[in-house]
N, C-alpha and C positions, 0 to 999 in steps of 0.2 A: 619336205618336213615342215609343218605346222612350225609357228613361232612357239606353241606353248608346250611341243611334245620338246623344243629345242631347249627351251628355259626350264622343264624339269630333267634333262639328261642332262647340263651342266649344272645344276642343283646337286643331283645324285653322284655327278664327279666331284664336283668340291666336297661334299661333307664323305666321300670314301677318301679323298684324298687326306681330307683332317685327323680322319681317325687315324691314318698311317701315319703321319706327324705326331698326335697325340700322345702314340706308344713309344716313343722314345721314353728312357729313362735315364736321368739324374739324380745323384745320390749327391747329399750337404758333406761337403767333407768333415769326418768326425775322427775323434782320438779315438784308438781303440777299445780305451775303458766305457766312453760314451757305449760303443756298442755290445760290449759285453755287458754291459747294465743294463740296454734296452731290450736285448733279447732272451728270450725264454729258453731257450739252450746255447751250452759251449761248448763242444768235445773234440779231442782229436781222432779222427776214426778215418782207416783206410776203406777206399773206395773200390769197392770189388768189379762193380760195372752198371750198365744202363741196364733196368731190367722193367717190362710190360707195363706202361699206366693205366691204372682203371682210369684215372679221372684224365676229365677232357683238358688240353691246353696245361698239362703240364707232364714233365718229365722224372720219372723217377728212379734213383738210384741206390742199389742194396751196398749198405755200408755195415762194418766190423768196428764198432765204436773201440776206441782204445783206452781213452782217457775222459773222466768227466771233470767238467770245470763249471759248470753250472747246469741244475736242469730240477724242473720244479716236481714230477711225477718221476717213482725210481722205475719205469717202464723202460724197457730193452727197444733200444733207437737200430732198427734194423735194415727200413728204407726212409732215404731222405729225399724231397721233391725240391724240383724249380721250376719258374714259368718259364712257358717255352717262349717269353717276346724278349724284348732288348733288354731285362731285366734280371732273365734267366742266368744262370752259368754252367758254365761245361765242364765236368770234370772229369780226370785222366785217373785213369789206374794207379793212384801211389794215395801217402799219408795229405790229410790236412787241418789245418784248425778249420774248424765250423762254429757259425752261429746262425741262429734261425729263429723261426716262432712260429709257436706250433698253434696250426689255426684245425677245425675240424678233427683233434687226436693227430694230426699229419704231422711233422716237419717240413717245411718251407723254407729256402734258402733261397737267396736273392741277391745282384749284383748290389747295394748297397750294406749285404750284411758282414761279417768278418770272414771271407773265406780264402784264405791263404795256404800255398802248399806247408807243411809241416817245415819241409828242409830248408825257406826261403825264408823262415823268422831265424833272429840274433838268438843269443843266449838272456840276453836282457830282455825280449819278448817275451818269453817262453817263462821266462821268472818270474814276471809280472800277470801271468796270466791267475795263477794260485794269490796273489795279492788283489787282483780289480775288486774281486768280492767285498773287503774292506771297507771301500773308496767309495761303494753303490750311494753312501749317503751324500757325499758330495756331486754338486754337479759343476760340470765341463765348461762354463761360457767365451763362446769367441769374444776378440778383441780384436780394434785396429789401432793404428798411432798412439796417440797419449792415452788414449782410456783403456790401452794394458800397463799402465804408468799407477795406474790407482789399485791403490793395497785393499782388497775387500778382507774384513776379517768380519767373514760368515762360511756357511756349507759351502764356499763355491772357489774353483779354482780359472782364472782366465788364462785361452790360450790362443796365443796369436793369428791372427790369420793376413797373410801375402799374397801376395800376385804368384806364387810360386807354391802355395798352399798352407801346413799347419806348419808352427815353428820347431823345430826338430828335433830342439832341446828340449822340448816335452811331448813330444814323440816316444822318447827315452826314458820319461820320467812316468810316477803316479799318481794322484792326484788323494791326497789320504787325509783323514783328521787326525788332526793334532790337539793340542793341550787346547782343552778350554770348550774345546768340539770344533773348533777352526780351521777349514780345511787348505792345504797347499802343496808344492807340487815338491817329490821325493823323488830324488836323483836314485837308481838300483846303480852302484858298482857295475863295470863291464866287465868284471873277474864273477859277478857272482855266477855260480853254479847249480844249476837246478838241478832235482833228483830225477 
């Protein structure tokens, strides 16, 4: 073998190798209102099953919306897609909260977006979902050490971030305006009860 048919087949290995690197996906850890403001729908809707994709490289599944909690068109959400790379998610036969954004009239879900089985959020999740709407005015910013020490009184709530991820206690909480239009973070009771 030529040195130079040698130097474009390891050319051709390395840049297929990169792309398969490349497709990894990581997602910025975010508070859940972060995503339910970022995204163009919220619903809770049972997944009935995998069913035929037209489109190529992705996976599509016919869902029974149950509940709406954000969605910009009052159009009937009847199949929702994901990529089929590392980005994709799989989903089982039972209830879940969804969020997504709807690119070409589609729905799109994605491992960074809210997708949680129904049965596996608190009751204080589930409360808070009918409130994030509120809080869209405010935004989310992380903090580390002392600079979550500084009081911002503007649209903006800070929330901590560890070696162990977001801090819990606002996790739990909302991030809403207050008097003045100043936004900060609202403890919901763990007795409260959603309808």
């Amino acid at each position: 073998m030529s040195a130079a048919v040698t130097v474009a087949l390891l050319f051709f290995l390395s840049v297929a190798l990169n792309e398969q690197v490349t497709e990894g996906c990581s997602c910025v850890p975010r508070h859940p209102q972060q995503q339910f403001c970022s995204s163009d729908i919220v619903i809770r809707a049972k997944v009935i099953g995998k069913v035929s994709s037209t489109l190529p490289r992705l996976t599509a599944y016919k869902i029974q919306t149950i509940q709406t909690f954000k969605q910009s068109d009052k159009k009937r959400i009847q199949v929702i897609y994901t990529p089929q790379t590392s980005c994709g998610v799989i989903l089982k036969n039972c209830e879940y909260l969804l969020s997504g954004h709807v690119q070409d009239g589609r729905v799109v879900v994605n491992l960074c977006d809210l997708v949680k089985p129904w049965n596996k959020l608190s009751q204080v999740q589930k409360a808070s979902l009918s409130m994030y709407q509120r809080g869209c005015v405010c935004e989310i910013s992380p903090c580390t050490g002392a600079s979550c020490l500084i009081e911002i009184l503007q649209k903006k709530c800070l929330i901590r971030v560890t070696s162990s991820g977001l801090d819990k206690k606002a996790l739990q909480s909302i991030c809403l305006p207050g008097k003045g239009g100043f936004c900060s973070w609202q403890q919901i009771p763990d007795n409260y009860k959603c309808s």
